[in-house]
C-alpha positions, 0 to 999 in steps of 0.5 A: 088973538083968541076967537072968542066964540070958540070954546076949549072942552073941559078935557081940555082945560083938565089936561092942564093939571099938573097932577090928580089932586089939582084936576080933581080941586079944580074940577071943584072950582068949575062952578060959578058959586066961589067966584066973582067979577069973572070975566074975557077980552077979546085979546085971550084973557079970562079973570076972576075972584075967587073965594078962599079961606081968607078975608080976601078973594084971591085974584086969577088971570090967564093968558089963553091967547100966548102962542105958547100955551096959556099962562097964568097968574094968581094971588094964591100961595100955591106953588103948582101951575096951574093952581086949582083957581085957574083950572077952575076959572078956565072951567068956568069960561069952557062952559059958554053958560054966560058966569065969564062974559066978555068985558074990560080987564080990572086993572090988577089983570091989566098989568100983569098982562101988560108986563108980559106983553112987553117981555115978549116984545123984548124978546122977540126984537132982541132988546132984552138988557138981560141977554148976552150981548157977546157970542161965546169964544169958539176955540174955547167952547171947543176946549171944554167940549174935549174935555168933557168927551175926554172924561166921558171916556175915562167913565165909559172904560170904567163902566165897561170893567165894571160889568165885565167883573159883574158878569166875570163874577156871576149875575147872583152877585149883584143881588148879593152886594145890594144898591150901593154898588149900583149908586157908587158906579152911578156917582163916578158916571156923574163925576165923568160927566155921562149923565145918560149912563148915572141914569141907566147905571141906577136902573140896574141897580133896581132889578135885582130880587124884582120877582121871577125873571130878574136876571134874564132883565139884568143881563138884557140890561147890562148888554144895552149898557155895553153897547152904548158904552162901545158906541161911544168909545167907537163913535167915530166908526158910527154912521152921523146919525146913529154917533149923534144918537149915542151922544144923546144917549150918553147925555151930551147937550145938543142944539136943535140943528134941523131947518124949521117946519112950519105946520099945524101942529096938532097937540096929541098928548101932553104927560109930567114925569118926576124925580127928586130934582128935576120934572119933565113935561112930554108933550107930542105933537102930529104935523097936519101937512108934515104928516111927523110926529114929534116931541116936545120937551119941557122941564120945572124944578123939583116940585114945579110944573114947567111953563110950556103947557099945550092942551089936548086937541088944539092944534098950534101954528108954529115952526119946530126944528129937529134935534140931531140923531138918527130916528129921532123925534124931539123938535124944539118950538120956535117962531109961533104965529097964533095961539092953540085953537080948536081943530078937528085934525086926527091923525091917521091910524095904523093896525096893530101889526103895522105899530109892532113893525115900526118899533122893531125898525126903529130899534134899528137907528136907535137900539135904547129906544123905549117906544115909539109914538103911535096911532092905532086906529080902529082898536078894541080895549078887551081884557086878557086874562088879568090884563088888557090889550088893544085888539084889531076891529078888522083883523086877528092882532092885538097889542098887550097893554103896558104895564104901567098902563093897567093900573091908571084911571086912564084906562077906564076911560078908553074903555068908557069911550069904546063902549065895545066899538072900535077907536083910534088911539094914541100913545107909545108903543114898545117892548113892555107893550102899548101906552094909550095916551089920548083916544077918539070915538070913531064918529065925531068927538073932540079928543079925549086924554088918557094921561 
């Protein structure tokens, strides 16, 4: 159930947007002008017609009151989720000005709220017809997992020739051979089955003539490539942790194996990335009694937002199980008791000297890591020279910003809410410097992201 007198700010709602293009059409759509017969129920669902370029309004519903994250449904060719209606309808119902007043669903919301409530009551009593009835053969389970190790094997020996000869050969070569050594190397990596190596095989192919310093990037590279191809062909000399570690890394699936933690989750951030087949949703996650930051992973096709969205600042009511591997942070959602609300949980800060430090132990368990979650409490965003960096309001550190993190709107944002006083930030902390993700004013104020 939804309280209805609670409201989600409008960064809230924003931060739903799949991408730039459709917070700035909702944004749009906020006001009460194209819609019509807009409305709320008490059980979490908002609904409306908007006016669009044909004869007919189109017609929007969300769900806010899915213990998932809110769902949405609307008659609109779009093919982003959330589309630009429900952005703005949920817009529209943030700001508590009377335009979505409380009233019974029209029928065309009804039903489609009615179907899902009874996939979800399938689901959850396990009556689904559509679900295997039968577990999976073991022994055969167990056949094909070494198959597949056996082959992934085959790939990593050739992996490791592969860059012997590079190395043998001098790193000018690969600037000379160009991309297609890389892709080819990636392919028989795909065909072993070693996803996690197609993957960082092609990041080495984009390094080489990448401006001054690219060989000492290439080489640094390649020995990460190395060791994790070792790790593999030696996993059973590795500690259970760090082994489980490197078959993750390799892109070996894995199961969520940790005893469920329920908690209050407070949602700290939530960002999409994108290749041509696949997009990835990141959503990180702060437990209020667990005190553990952990990630959630969500996925859509090429072109398709996933399904899971959480907004910012909410806090869900759930359990989350750990995925194996020393020094990980990725859980999987699982028995959920109520739907994201509103909360005035932050999580607590750290200097910057303390965040250095943690990324350099946790390099220790898991040495491909890239960064690890962080919140930095009482920092000042201040340029440096052409750039920027996060600087300790109460002592002489700072943290150079990364640089992905200079050129997005984001930043201004922070710098917008700092106005020269200390914040707290969130966001990733790793060898290319600090990626602020969300940010609180030191003083009461709802959370405000950066992604």
């Amino acid at each position: 159930m939804t309280q209805q007198g609670v409201r989600w700010t409008a960064d809230q709602v924003l931060a739903l947007a799949p991408d730039t293009a459709s917070r700035k059409a909702g944004s749009k759509l906020g006001a009460a002008g194209p819609w019509s017969e807009a409305g709320s129920s008490d059980e979490g669902t908002v609904w409306g017609l908007c006016k669009g370029s044909g004869s007919k309004p189109y017609q929007t519903v969300v769900d806010i009151a899915d213990a998932s994250g809110p769902a949405y449904k609307c008659s609109c060719p779009s093919r982003k989720f959330p589309c630009k209606h429900a952005l703005g309808l949920l817009l529209l119902w943030a700001g508590g000005d009377g335009a979505v007043p409380s009233g019974q669903a029209p029928e065309w919301a009804g039903q489609w709220l009615a179907g899902r409530r009874k996939r979800a009551e399938e689901k959850s009593s396990g009556e689904n017809p559509a679900s295997p009835s039968g577990s999976a053969d073991p022994e055969a389970a167990r056949r094909r997992a070494e198959r597949r190790a056996e082959r992934v094997t085959a790939g990593a020996v050739e992996l490791e020739q592969r860059l012997a000869d590079l190395l043998r050969g001098g790193l000018a070569t690969a600037e000379q051979s160009g991309y297609g050594l890389w892709e080819e190397t990636a392919a028989r990596m795909v065909d072993a089955q070693a996803q996690g190596l197609a993957a960082r095989v092609r990041e080495l192919g984009a390094i080489p003539s990448t401006g001054p310093g690219w060989p000492v990037r290439l080489l640094e590279e390649c020995a990460l490539l190395h060791l994790l191809g070792q790790g593999w062909l030696r996993r059973e000399r590795l500690p259970d942790g760090l082994a489980a570690t490197v078959r993750s890394r390799i892109g070996l699936p894995a199961s969520a194996e940790g005893p469920p933690v329920r908690d209050r989750w407070l949602v700290l951030a939530q960002y999409d990335t994108a290749d041509p087949r696949l997009t990835t949703r990141r959503i990180w996650l702060h437990g209020a009694a667990s005190h553990r930051t952990a990630l959630l992973l969500s996925y859509g096709a090429a072109g398709r937002a996933p399904e899971l969205a959480l907004p910012v600042g909410l806090s869900l009511d759930a359990e989350m199980s750990a995925y194996p591997g020393a020094g990980q942070s990725r859980v999987a959602l699982g028995e959920q008791f109520a739907p994201p609300t509103p909360t005035d949980i932050r999580p607590p800060g750290v200097t910057t000297s303390q965040a250095a430090a943690r990324y350099g132990d946790a390099l220790r368990d898991d040495p491909w890591l890239e960064s690890v979650p962080v919140t930095l409490d009482r920092v000042v965003p201040t340029p440096d020279g052409g750039s920027w960096q996060l600087a300790d309001a109460d002592e002489d550190a700072a943290l150079p910003l990364a640089p992905a993190a200079r050129s997005r709107p984001g930043l201004w944002r922070l710098v917008a809410l700092s106005g020269g006083a200390p914040v707290r930030v969130f966001g990733e902390c790793g060898h290319q410097g600090f990626t602020p993700l969300t940010a609180w004013p030191e003083g009461p104020g709802d959370a405000v992201a950066l992604c």
